[in-house]
Residue, then its C-alpha position, 0 to 999 in steps of 0.5 A: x457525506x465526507x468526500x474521500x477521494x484525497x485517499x485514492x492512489x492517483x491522490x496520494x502519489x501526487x503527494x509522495x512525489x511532491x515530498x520527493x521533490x522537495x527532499x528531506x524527510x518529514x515528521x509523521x504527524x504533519x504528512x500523515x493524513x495527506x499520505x494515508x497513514x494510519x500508524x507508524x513506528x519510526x519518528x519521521x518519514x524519509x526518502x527512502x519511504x517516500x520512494x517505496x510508496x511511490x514505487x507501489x502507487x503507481x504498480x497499484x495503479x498500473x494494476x487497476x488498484x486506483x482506490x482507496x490506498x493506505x500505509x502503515x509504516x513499520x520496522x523490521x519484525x513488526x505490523x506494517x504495509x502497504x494497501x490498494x483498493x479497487x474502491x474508493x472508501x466511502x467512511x474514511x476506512x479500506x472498503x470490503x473490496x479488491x486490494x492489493x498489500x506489500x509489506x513495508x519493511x526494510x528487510x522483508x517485502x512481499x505481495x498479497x492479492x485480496x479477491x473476492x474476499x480471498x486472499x492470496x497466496x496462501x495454503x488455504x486458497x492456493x497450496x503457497x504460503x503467504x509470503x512467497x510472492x516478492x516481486x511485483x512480476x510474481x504480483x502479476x502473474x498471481x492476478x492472472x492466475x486467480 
């Protein structure tokens, strides 16, 4: 059985933070698989990337999202985010767990919570839309809630 365990958050940050020190941005087929990214729409992966994944992996793991992670980098007004697992993958795929999800675009962030095969924010599980939780205090306060 394949080890997974590279795809967990701590992990992963150790990645992102050695792309930071070293500068520069990156072409997304050579970091790819070392970062958990399994899609992309710009041609390369820079700083200012780097530094949204950082700043979410280490508010997942301060979180308890120690798990599995994964990124799909996006632009403005397409697919895209960012994801923590409480569960390390056992297939290379985000396990039916726990997670956390933040949006990765420059012009529109938001958190959502998956417990208990729930998601929220949301009308149906707790009367809020799904993207009116924008920063990492409403994040919390939304994990104690539910």
């Amino acid at each position: 059985m394949k080890d997974y365990t590279s795809k967990n958050a701590a992990n992963v940050l150790k990645e992102v933070e050695t792309l930071i020190q070293r500068g520069g941005s990156y072409d997304f087929y050579a970091v790819c698989d070392k970062l958990s990214i399994f899609d992309w729409w710009p041609k390369r992966l820079n700083q200012s990337h780097l530094k949204q994944m950082r700043s979410f992996l280490k508010n997942a793991i301060k979180l308890g999202y120690k798990g599995y992670v994964c990124f799909k980098v996006g632009a403005s007004g397409c697919a895209n985010g960012m994801w923590a697992h409480t569960e390390a993958s056992t297939d290379g795929y985000s396990p039916n767990c726990d997670q956390i999800y933040r949006s990765f675009t420059p012009s529109y962030t938001y958190y959502s919570v998956k417990k208990d095969n729930k998601w929220y924010p949301s009308k149906e599980t707790n009367g809020v839309e799904y993207d009116e939780c924008k920063t990492v205090k409403m994040l919390e306060n939304l994990i104690k809630t539910i």
